[in-house]
N, C-alpha and C positions, 0 to 999 in steps of 0.2 A: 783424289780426283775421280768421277764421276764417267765409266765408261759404259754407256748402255749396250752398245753393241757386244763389248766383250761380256758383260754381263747377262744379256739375251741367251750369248752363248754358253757359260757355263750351266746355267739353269738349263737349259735343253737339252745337253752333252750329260749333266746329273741325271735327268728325270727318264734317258736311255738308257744307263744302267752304269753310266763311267763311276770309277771311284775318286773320291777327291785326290789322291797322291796323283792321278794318272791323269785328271786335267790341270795339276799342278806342272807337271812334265811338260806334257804339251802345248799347254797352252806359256808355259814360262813366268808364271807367277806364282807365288805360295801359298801356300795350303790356308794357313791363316787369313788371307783375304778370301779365298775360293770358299772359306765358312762362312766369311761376315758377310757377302751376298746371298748365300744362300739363307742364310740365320734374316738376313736382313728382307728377303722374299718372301721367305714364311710367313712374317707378321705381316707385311700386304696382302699377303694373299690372306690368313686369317683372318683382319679385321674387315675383308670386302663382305658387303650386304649383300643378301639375298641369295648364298650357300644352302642348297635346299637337299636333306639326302635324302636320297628312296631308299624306302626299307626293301628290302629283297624280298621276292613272292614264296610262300614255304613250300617244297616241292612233296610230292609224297612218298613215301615209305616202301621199299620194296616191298614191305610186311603187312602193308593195307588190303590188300586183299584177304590174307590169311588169317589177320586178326582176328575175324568170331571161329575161327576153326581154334585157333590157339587158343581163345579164353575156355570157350567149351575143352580141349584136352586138358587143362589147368584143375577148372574146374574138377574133371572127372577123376584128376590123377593128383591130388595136392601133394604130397612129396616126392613129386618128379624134378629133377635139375637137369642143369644143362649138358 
Protein backbone atom coordinates (compact mmCIF):
# COMPACT_ATOMS: atom_id res chain seq x y z
CA UNK A 1 0.00 0.00 0.00
CA UNK A 2 1.08 3.25 -1.36
CA UNK A 3 1.60 6.04 1.43
CA UNK A 4 2.97 9.30 -0.07
CA UNK A 5 2.71 11.28 2.77
CA UNK A 6 4.60 8.96 5.06
CA UNK A 7 6.90 8.50 2.27
CA UNK A 8 7.53 12.36 1.74
CA UNK A 9 8.40 11.89 5.06
CA UNK A 10 11.06 9.38 5.51
CA UNK A 11 13.00 10.89 2.50
CA UNK A 12 13.12 14.18 4.25
CA UNK A 13 13.75 12.91 7.97
CA UNK A 14 16.90 10.54 5.67
CA UNK A 15 18.25 13.47 3.57
CA UNK A 16 18.67 15.50 7.40
CA UNK A 17 20.77 13.25 8.73
CA UNK A 18 18.31 10.45 10.48
CA UNK A 19 19.52 6.91 10.40
CA UNK A 20 17.11 4.32 9.07
CA UNK A 21 16.94 2.15 12.49
CA UNK A 22 15.92 5.69 14.09
CA UNK A 23 13.08 6.41 11.62
CA UNK A 24 12.33 2.84 11.90
CA UNK A 25 11.44 3.75 15.80
CA UNK A 26 9.67 6.48 15.22
CA UNK A 27 8.03 6.49 12.65
CA UNK A 28 6.80 2.61 13.54
CA UNK A 29 7.57 0.69 10.52
CA UNK A 30 10.63 -1.46 9.54
CA UNK A 31 13.68 -0.93 8.33
CA UNK A 32 13.06 -3.06 5.32
CA UNK A 33 10.31 -0.89 3.89
CA UNK A 34 12.20 2.41 5.19
CA UNK A 35 14.95 0.95 2.24
CA UNK A 36 12.41 0.01 -0.33
CA UNK A 37 11.36 3.79 -0.48
CA UNK A 38 14.41 5.06 -0.35
CA UNK A 39 16.11 2.40 -2.88
CA UNK A 40 12.74 3.03 -4.66
CA UNK A 41 13.39 7.25 -4.75
CA UNK A 42 16.72 6.91 -5.93
CA UNK A 43 15.85 5.44 -9.23
CA UNK A 44 13.21 8.36 -9.65
CA UNK A 45 15.35 10.62 -8.87
CA UNK A 46 18.12 8.99 -11.18
CA UNK A 47 16.27 8.51 -14.18
CA UNK A 48 14.78 12.41 -14.03
CA UNK A 49 16.19 14.38 -17.19
CA UNK A 50 17.88 17.24 -17.27
CA UNK A 51 20.42 16.55 -13.80
CA UNK A 52 22.98 19.13 -14.91
CA UNK A 53 26.36 19.12 -12.42
CA UNK A 54 28.64 22.21 -12.26
CA UNK A 55 32.01 21.33 -12.12
CA UNK A 56 33.42 23.31 -9.23
CA UNK A 57 35.62 26.58 -10.14
CA UNK A 58 39.51 25.54 -9.24
CA UNK A 59 40.56 27.77 -6.34
CA UNK A 60 44.16 28.88 -6.10
CA UNK A 61 47.07 27.71 -4.34
CA UNK A 62 48.30 29.30 -1.34
CA UNK A 63 51.70 28.55 -3.17
CA UNK A 64 50.86 30.68 -6.32
CA UNK A 65 52.30 33.48 -5.59
CA UNK A 66 55.61 31.88 -4.49
CA UNK A 67 55.91 29.58 -7.29
CA UNK A 68 58.71 31.43 -9.45
CA UNK A 69 60.59 32.01 -6.25
CA UNK A 70 60.43 28.30 -5.49
CA UNK A 71 61.25 27.09 -9.12
CA UNK A 72 64.31 29.46 -9.15
CA UNK A 73 65.48 28.10 -5.28
CA UNK A 74 65.07 24.47 -7.17
CA UNK A 75 66.65 25.46 -9.70
CA UNK A 76 69.58 26.96 -7.96
CA UNK A 77 69.81 24.30 -5.27
CA UNK A 78 69.00 20.67 -7.06
CA UNK A 79 69.41 18.38 -4.19
CA UNK A 80 67.57 20.37 -1.68
CA UNK A 81 64.44 18.33 0.13
CA UNK A 82 61.98 19.08 2.07
Amino acid sequence: MKNEPLENTIITLHCEGWPIRRLSRELRISRKRIRRVLVSNRAQRDTTPGDVIIAKKKRQSKLDPYRDTIAELLDKYPDITG
